[in-house]
C-alpha positions as CSV (number, residue, x, y, z in Angstrom):
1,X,0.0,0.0,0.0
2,X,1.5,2.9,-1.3
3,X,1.3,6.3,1.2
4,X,-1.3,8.0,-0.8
5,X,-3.7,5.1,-0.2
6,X,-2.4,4.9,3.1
7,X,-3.9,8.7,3.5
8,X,-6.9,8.1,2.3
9,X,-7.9,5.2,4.6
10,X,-6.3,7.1,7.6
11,X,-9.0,9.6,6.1
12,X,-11.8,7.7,5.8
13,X,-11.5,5.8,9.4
14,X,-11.6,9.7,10.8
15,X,-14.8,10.9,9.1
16,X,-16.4,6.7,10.4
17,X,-15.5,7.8,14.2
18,X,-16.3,11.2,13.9
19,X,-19.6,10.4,12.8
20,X,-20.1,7.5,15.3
21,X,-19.4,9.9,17.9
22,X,-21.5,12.7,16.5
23,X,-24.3,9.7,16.4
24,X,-23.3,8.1,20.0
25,X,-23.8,11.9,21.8
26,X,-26.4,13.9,22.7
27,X,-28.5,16.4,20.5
28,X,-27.2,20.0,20.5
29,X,-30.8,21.0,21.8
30,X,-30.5,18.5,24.5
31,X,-26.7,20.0,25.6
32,X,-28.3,23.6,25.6
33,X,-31.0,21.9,27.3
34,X,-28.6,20.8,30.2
35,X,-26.7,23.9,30.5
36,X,-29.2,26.3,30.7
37,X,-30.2,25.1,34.0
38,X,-27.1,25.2,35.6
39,X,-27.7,29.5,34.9
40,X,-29.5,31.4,37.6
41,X,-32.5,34.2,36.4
42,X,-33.4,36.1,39.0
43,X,-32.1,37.6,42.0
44,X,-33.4,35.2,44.2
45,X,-31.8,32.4,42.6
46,X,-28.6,34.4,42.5
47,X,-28.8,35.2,45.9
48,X,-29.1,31.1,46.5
49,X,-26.2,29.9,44.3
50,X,-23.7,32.4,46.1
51,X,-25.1,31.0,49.7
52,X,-24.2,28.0,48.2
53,X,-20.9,28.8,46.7
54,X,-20.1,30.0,50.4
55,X,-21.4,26.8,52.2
56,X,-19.3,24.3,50.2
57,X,-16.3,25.4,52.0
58,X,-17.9,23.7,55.1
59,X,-19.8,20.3,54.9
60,X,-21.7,20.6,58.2
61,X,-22.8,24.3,56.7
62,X,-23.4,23.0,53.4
63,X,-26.0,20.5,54.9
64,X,-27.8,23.2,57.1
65,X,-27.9,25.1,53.6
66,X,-29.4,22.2,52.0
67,X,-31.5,21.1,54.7
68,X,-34.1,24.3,53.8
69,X,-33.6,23.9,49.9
70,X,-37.5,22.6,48.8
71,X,-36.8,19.4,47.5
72,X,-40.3,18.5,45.9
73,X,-40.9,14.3,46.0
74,X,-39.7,11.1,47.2
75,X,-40.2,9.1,44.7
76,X,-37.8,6.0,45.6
77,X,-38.9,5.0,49.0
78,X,-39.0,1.8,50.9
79,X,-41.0,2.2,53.9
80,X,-39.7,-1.0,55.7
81,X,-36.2,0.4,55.1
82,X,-37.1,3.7,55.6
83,X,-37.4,3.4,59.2
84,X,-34.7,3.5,61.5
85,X,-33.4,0.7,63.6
86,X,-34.1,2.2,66.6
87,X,-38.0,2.2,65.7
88,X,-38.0,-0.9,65.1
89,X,-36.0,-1.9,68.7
90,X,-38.7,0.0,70.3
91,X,-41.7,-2.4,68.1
92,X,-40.3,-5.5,68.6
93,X,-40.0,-5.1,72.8
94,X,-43.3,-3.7,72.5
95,X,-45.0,-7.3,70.5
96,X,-43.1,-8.8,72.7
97,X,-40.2,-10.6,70.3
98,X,-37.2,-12.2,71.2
99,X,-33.9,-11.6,69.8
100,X,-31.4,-14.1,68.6
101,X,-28.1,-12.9,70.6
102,X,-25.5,-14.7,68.1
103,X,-27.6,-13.5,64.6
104,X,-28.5,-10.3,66.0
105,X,-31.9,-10.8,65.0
106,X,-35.6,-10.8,65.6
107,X,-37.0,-13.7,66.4
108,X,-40.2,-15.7,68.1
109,X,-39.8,-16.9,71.4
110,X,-39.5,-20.0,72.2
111,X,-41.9,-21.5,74.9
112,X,-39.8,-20.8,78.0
113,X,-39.2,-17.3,77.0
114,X,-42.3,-15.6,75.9
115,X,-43.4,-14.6,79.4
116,X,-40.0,-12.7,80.0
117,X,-40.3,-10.6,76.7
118,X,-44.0,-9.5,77.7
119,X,-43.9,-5.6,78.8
120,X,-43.1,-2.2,77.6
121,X,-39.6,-1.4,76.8
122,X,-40.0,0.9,79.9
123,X,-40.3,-1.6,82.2
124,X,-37.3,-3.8,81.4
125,X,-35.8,-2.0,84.1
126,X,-35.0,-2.9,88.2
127,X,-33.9,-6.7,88.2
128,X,-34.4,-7.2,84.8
129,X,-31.9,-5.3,84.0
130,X,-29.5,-7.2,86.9
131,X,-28.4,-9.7,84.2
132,X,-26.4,-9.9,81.9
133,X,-28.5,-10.9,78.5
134,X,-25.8,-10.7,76.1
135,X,-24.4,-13.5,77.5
136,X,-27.6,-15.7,76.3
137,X,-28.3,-17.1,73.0
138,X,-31.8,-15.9,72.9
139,X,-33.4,-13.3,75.2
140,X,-36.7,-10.5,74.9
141,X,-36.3,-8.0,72.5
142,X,-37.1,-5.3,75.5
143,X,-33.5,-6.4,76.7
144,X,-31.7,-4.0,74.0
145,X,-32.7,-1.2,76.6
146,X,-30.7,-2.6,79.3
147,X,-27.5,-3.7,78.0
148,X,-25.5,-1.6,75.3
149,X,-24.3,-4.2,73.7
150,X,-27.7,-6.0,72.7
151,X,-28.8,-2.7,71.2
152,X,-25.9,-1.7,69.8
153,X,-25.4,-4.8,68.4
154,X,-28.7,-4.9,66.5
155,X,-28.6,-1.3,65.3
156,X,-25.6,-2.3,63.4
157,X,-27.4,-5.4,62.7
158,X,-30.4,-3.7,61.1
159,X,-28.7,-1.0,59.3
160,X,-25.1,-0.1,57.7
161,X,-24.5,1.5,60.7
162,X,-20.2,1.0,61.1
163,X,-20.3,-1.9,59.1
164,X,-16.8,-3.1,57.7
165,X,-17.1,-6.0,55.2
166,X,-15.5,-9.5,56.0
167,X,-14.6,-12.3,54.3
168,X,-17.7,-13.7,53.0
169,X,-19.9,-10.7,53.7
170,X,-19.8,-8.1,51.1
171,X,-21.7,-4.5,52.0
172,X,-24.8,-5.7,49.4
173,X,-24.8,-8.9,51.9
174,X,-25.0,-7.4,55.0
175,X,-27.5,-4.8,53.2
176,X,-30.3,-6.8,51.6
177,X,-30.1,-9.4,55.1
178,X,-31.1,-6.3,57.4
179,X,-34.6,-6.9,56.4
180,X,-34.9,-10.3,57.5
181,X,-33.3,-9.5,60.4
182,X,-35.6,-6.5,61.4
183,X,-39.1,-8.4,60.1
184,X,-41.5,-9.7,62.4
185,X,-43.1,-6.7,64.2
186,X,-46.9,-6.5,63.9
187,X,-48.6,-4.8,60.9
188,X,-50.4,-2.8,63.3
189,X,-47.0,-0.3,63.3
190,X,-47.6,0.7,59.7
191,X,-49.2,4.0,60.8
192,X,-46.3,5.1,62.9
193,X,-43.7,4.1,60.6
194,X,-45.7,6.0,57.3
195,X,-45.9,8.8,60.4
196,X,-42.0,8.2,60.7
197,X,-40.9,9.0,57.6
198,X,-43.2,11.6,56.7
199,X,-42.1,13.7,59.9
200,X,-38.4,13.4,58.6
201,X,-39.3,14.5,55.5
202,X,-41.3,17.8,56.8
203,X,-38.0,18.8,58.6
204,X,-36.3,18.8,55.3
205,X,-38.9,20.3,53.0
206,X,-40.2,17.8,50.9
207,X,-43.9,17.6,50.5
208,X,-44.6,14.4,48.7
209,X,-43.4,10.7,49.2
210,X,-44.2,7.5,47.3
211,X,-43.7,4.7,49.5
212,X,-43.1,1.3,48.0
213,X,-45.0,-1.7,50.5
214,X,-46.0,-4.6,49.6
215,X,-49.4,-5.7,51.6
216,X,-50.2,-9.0,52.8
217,X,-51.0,-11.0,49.6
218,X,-51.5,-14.8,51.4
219,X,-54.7,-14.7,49.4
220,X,-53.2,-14.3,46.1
221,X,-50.5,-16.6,46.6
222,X,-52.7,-19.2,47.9
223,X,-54.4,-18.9,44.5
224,X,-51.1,-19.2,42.4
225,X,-50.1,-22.5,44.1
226,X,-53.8,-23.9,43.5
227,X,-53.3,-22.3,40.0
228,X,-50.2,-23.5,38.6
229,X,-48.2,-21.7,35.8
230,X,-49.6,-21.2,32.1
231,X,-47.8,-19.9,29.5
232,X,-51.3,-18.4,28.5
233,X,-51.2,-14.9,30.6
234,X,-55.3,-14.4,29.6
235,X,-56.1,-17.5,30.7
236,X,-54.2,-17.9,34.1
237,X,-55.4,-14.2,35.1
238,X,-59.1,-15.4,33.9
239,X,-58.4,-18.3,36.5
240,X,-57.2,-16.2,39.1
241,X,-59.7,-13.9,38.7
242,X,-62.9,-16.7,38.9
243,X,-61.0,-17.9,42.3
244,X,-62.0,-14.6,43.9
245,X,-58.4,-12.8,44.0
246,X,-61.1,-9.4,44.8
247,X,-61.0,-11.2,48.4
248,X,-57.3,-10.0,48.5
249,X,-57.5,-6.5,46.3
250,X,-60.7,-5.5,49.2
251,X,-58.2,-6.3,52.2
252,X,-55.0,-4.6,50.4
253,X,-57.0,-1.3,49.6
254,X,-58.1,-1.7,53.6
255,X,-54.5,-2.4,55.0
256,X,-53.2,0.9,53.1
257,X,-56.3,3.0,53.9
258,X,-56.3,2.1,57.7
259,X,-52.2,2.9,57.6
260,X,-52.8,6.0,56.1
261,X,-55.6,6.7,58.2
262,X,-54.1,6.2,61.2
263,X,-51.0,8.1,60.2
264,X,-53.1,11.6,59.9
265,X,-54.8,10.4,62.9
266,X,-51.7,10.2,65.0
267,X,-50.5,13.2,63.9
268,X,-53.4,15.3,64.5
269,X,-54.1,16.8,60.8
270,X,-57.7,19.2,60.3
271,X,-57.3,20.1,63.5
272,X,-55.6,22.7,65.6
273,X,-51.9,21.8,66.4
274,X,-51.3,20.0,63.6
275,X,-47.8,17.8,62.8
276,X,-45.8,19.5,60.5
277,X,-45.8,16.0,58.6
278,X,-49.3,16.9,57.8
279,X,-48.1,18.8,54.8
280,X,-46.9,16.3,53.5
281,X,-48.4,14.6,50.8
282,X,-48.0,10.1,51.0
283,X,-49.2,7.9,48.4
284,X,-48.4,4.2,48.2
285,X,-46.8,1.8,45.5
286,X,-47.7,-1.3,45.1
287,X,-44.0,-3.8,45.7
288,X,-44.1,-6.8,43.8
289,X,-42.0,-9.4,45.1
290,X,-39.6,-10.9,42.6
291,X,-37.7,-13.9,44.0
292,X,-40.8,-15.5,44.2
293,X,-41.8,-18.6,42.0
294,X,-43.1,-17.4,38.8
295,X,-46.8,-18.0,39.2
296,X,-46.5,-16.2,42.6
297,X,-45.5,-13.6,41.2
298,X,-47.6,-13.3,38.1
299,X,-50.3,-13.5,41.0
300,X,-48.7,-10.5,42.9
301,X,-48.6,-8.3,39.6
302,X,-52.3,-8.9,38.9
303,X,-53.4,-7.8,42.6
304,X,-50.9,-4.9,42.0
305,X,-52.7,-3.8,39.4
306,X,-56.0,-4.5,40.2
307,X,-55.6,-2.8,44.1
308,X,-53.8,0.1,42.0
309,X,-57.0,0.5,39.6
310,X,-59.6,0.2,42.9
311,X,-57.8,3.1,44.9
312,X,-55.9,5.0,42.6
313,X,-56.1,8.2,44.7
314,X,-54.2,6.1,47.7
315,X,-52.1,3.1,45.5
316,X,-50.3,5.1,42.8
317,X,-48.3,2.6,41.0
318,X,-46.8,-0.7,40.8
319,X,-43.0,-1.9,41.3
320,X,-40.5,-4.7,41.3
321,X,-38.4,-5.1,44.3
322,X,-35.4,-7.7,45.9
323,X,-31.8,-8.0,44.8
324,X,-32.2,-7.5,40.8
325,X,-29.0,-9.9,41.0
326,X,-30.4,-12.5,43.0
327,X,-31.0,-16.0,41.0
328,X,-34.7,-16.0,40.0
329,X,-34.6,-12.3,39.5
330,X,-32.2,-12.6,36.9
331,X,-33.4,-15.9,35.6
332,X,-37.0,-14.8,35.2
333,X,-36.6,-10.9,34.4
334,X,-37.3,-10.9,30.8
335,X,-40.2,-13.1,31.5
336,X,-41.4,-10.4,34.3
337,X,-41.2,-7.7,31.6
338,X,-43.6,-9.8,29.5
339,X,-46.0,-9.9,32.3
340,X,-46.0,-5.9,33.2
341,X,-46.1,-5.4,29.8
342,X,-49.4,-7.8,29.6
343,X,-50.8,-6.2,32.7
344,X,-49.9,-2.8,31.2
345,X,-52.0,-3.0,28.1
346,X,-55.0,-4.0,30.6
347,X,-54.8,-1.8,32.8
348,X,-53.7,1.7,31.0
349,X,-54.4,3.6,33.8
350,X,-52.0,2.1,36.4
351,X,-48.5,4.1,37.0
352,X,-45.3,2.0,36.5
353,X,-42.1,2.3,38.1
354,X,-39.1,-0.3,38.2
355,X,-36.1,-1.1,39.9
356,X,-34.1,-1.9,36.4
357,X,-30.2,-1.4,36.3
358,X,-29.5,-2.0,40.2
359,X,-26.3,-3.9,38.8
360,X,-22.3,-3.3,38.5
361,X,-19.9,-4.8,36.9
362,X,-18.6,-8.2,38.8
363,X,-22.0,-9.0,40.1
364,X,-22.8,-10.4,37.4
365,X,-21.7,-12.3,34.7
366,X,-20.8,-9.0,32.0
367,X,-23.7,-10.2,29.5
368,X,-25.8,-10.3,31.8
369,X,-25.6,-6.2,32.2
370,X,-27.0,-5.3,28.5
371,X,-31.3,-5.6,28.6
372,X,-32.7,-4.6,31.9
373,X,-33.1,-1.0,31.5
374,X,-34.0,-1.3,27.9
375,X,-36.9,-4.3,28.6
376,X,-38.2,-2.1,31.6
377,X,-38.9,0.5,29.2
378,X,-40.4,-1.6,26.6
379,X,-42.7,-2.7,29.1
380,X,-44.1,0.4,30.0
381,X,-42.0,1.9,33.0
382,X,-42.7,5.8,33.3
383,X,-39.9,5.9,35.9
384,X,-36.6,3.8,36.3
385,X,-35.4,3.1,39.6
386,X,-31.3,3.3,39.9
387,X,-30.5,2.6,36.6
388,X,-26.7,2.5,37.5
389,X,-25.7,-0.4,34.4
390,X,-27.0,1.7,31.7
391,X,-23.6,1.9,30.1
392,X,-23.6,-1.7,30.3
393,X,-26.8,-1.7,27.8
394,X,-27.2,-2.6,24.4
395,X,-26.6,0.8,22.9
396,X,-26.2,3.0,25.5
397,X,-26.5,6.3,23.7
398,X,-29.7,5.2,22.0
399,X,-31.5,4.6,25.2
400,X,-30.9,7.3,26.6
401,X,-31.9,9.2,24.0
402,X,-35.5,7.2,23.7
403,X,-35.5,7.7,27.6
404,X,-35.3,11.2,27.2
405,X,-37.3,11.7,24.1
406,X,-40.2,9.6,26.5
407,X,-39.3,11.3,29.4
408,X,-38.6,8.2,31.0
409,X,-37.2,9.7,34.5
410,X,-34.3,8.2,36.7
411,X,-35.1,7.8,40.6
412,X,-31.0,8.6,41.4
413,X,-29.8,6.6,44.8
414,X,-26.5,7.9,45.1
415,X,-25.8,6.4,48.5
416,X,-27.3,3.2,47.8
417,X,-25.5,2.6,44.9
418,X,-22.1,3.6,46.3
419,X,-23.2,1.3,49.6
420,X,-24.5,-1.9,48.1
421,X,-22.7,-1.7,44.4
422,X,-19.2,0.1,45.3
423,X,-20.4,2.6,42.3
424,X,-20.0,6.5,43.3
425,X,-18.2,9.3,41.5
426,X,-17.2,9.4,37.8
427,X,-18.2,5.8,37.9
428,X,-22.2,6.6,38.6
429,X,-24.0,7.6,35.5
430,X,-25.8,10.6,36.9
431,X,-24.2,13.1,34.6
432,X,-24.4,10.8,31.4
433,X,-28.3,10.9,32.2
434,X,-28.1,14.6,32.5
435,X,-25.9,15.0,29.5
436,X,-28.2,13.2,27.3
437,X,-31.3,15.2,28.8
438,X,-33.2,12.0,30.9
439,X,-35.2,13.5,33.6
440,X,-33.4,12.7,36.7
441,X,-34.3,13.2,40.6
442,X,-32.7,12.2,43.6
443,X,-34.0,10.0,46.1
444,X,-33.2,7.8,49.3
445,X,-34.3,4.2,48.2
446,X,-33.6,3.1,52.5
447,X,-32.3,5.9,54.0
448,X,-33.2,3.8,57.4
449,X,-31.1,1.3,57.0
450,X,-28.1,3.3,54.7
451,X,-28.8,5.8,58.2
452,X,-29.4,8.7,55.9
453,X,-32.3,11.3,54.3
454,X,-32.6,13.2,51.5
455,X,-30.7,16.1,52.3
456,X,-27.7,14.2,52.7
457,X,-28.1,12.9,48.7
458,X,-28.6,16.7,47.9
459,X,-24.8,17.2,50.0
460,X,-23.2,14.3,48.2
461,X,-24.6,15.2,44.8
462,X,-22.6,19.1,45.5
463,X,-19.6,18.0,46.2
464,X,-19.4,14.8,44.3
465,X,-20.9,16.4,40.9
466,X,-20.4,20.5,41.7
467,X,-24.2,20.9,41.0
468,X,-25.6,24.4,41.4
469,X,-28.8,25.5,43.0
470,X,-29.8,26.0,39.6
471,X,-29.3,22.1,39.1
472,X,-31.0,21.1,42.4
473,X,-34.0,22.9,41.6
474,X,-34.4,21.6,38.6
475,X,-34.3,18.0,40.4
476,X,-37.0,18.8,42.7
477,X,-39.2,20.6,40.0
478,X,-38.6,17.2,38.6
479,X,-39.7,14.9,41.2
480,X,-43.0,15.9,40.8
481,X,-43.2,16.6,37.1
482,X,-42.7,12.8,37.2
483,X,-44.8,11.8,40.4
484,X,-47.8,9.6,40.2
485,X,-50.5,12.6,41.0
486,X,-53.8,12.7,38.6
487,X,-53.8,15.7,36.9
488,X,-52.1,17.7,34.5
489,X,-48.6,19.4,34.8
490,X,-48.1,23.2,35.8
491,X,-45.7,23.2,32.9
492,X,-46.4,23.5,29.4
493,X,-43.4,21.7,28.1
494,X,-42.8,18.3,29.4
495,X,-39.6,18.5,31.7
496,X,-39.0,22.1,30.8
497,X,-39.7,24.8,34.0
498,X,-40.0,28.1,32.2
499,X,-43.6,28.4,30.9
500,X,-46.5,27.6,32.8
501,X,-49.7,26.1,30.9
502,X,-51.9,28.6,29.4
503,X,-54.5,28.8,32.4
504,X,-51.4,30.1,34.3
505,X,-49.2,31.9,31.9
506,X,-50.2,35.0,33.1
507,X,-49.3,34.4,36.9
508,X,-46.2,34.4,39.2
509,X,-46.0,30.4,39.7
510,X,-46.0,29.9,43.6
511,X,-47.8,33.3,43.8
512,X,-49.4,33.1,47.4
513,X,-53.1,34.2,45.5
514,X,-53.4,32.9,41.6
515,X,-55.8,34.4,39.1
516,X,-58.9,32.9,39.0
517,X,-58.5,31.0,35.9
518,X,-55.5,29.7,37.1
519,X,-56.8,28.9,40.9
520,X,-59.9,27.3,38.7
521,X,-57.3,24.8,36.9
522,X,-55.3,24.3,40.3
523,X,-58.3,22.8,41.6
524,X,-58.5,20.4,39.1
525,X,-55.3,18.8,39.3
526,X,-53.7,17.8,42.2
527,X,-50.1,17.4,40.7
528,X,-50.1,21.1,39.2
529,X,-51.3,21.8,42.9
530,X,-48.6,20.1,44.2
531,X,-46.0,22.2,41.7
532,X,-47.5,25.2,42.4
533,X,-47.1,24.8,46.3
534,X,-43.1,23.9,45.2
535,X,-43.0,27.5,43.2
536,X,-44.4,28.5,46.5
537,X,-41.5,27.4,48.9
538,X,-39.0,28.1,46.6
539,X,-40.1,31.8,46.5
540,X,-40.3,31.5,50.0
541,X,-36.7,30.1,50.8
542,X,-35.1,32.6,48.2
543,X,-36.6,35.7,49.7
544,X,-35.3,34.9,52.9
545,X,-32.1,34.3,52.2
């Protein structure tokens, strides 16, 4: 090959990558897009981003700054891991449960030991307390709250409280086991842990959570062993339908409506002296458990989606949940796609959100990394939860570019992911989502057991990523841009926060008295109401800066 040829290919390979990379990134519109938020336009948002320059040089003042910021929605919550350890300590003396000394763990006492564990935690006090129980292999759970090292030793047992991995016991071990550990207290604590969460998240400005629970479903499961599997999805959801599966959609709408109930109850809301957690705004999503046996589970999706379509106003969306790694998660995921996707075209109506991506490299085979986020899309998921192997995918680029042309949003765990998959930093593909113009929020996925809450994501995602306030608000604007509220958005443009709809346009968004045409259309959609009251705040915090 003579060097003139040589040129030429040398210039013909140039113009293939230059184009493949002009394919692989993101529109131009989608860039400007990005960057545009990171600008502040008014003085109040000026005003915010240099109290935020001036806080990073301090991280205890950069998380009283952040603590005020409005941060909108929740939108990635587990309530069983929402609640901290200590709640649960407090339950389990209180039902009377025994601990396992040696597991650390909640467990059912044996014959000879029930009477001891009877009792308030108060009252395991005076000679109780004269012994020793660490020293046994199984004593009352009301013994953490007379000997230290029984209720230290089950904090760090229920949470990531100080834990250090060991051989044989990697972080996303000692993680997804908590829950086992922890389970057992009596349903009838529902109410204070919804009551739990929701008073954290008044402290730090949020005003609307989604909380992922799955309900008691013995019904439905009954019916899937009886059942059997079919390959026919009509026919084993006409069967399971004709062996009265409504018995179990009637007591799941009543086991949320009584926790929710109870919660506002509790906390005194309508009447004078009020919780601050009042304010805010819970709705539920429906968990489907996933390392079940696949006609269990086909038999959890349908009551998902039929509880979801009998209280939509209370049950706002279905979701997958346990390790996405774990055997019959992996085994059976593309054949739980088919079945959302089944149950989507049935039930229109019914929000879907799924955990898709939880994955890193070494925890599973590498092939094994392409298709989850892509099939969870295919099957109808508005929202992605985690979403940390997308680079992993089949064509990276190209989903993300369907995600954001469908305004597929992100759910963004940042400690979960760095605590369970060792992935934080450059490795986290938070700012390939945002470069390629995917709606993205942050969220908390357990911040009981990672011992956290949202404003510490809104630190981390500062000093990890050098976001602005400009880049925050955006986030919480949004959270509820993409929450599961009926109604239509404040915004005119789908994931773009500068021109309200035309019932609005005229208006100050937040403005503490809209026009009437505007206050007419607020009343008819409680997820522009929602926005509005966002606006609100966020005028709110700036001015008083």
């Amino acid at each position: 090959m003579d060097i003139k040829e040589m040129k030429r290919l040398t210039g013909v390979m140039a113009l293939v990558f230059l184009l493949g990379v002009a394919f692989a990134l993101p529109s131009a519109a989608q860039t400007a897009a990005t960057k545009k938020t990171a600008t502040p336009t008014n003085l109040g948002e000026r005003k915010a981003e240099l109290n935020l320059k001036a806080a990073r040089e301090s991280p205890s003042q950069l998380r009283h700054f952040l603590l005020g910021i409005p941060k909108g929605a929740d939108l990635h919550y587990h309530l069983g891991g929402g609640v901290y350890a200590e709640s649960f300590l407090r339950a389990g003396a209180e039902d009377g449960l025994c601990v396992n000394v040696k597991e650390a763990a909640f467990v059912i006492c044996p014959a000879g030991k029930a009477e001891d564990a009877k009792g308030e935690k108060d009252k395991a006090d005076g000679a109780a307390c004269e012994e020793r129980w660490y020293t046994h292999e199984i004593v009352p759970a009301r013994a953490a709250f007379c000997d230290q090292r029984v209720y230290d030793a089950l904090v760090d047992s229920f949470s990531m409280r100080g834990f250090v991995p060991y051989a044989g016991v990697t972080a996303h071990d000692h993680f997804f086991d908590t829950f086992a550990k922890f389970s057992g207290t009596k349903m009838s604590h529902e109410a204070e842990w919804v009551d739990e969460v929701a008073t954290r998240a008044a402290g730090q400005n949020e005003q609307y959570m989604e909380l992922m629970e799955t309900p008691d479903f013995v019904v439905a499961e009954g019916i899937a062993k009886g059942v059997g599997w079919k390959d026919d999805f009509a026919e084993m959801r006409k069967e399971f339908l004709e062996h009265d599966l409504a018995q179990n959609v009637k007591s799941a709408v009543e086991e949320y409506r009584k926790a929710e109930q109870k919660r506002r109850e509790m906390e005194h809301c309508g009447q004078a002296g009020a919780a601050p957690a009042c304010n805010v705004d819970t709705r539920f999503i429906f968990q489907v458990l996933r390392g079940y046996p696949k006609e269990v589970v086909f038999a959890e999706t349908l009551l998902g989606f039929e509880t979801a379509k009998a209280a939509p106003e209370q049950i706002v969306g279905i979701n997958f949940v346990m390790p996405e790694d774990g055997y019959v998660s992996m085994r059976d995921y593309e054949l739980h796609m088919k079945i959302v996707k089944f149950m989507h075209e049935l039930y229109p109506t019914v929000h879907i959100t799924l955990h898709a991506g939880e994955l890193a490299y070494g925890l599973v085979p590498p092939e094994r990394l392409c298709c989850h986020v892509r099939q969870a899309v295919e099957a109808g998921a508005e929202r992605i939860g985690h979403g940390v192997d997308v680079m992993y995918e089949d064509h990276p680029h190209q989903l993300m570019k369907e995600m954001a042309a469908k305004h597929v949003m992100v759910e963004i765990n940042l400690t979960s992911n760095d605590v369970i998959l060792g992935v934080r930093g450059k490795e986290h593909p938070l700012p390939l989502y945002r470069q390629f113009g995917v709606p993205v929020a942050l969220s908390t996925d357990d911040e009981g057991v990672s011992r956290i809450d949202l404003t510490n994501e809104y630190v981390r995602a500062v000093q990890t990523y050098g976001f602005t306030y400009a880049d925050l608000k955006k986030m919480a604007r949004t959270s509820l841009e993409h929450a599961f509220l009926p109604g239509k958005s404040l915004w005119a443009g789908g994931d773009v926060f500068t021109r309200a709809v035309s019932e609005c346009r005229t208006d100050t968004v937040g403005n503490e008295k809209p026009s009437k045409g505007c206050a007419a259309f607020l009343k008819t959609s409680e997820k522009a109401l929602q926005q509005w009251e966002l606006e609100r705040r966020f005028r709110k915090f700036e001015a008083d800066l």
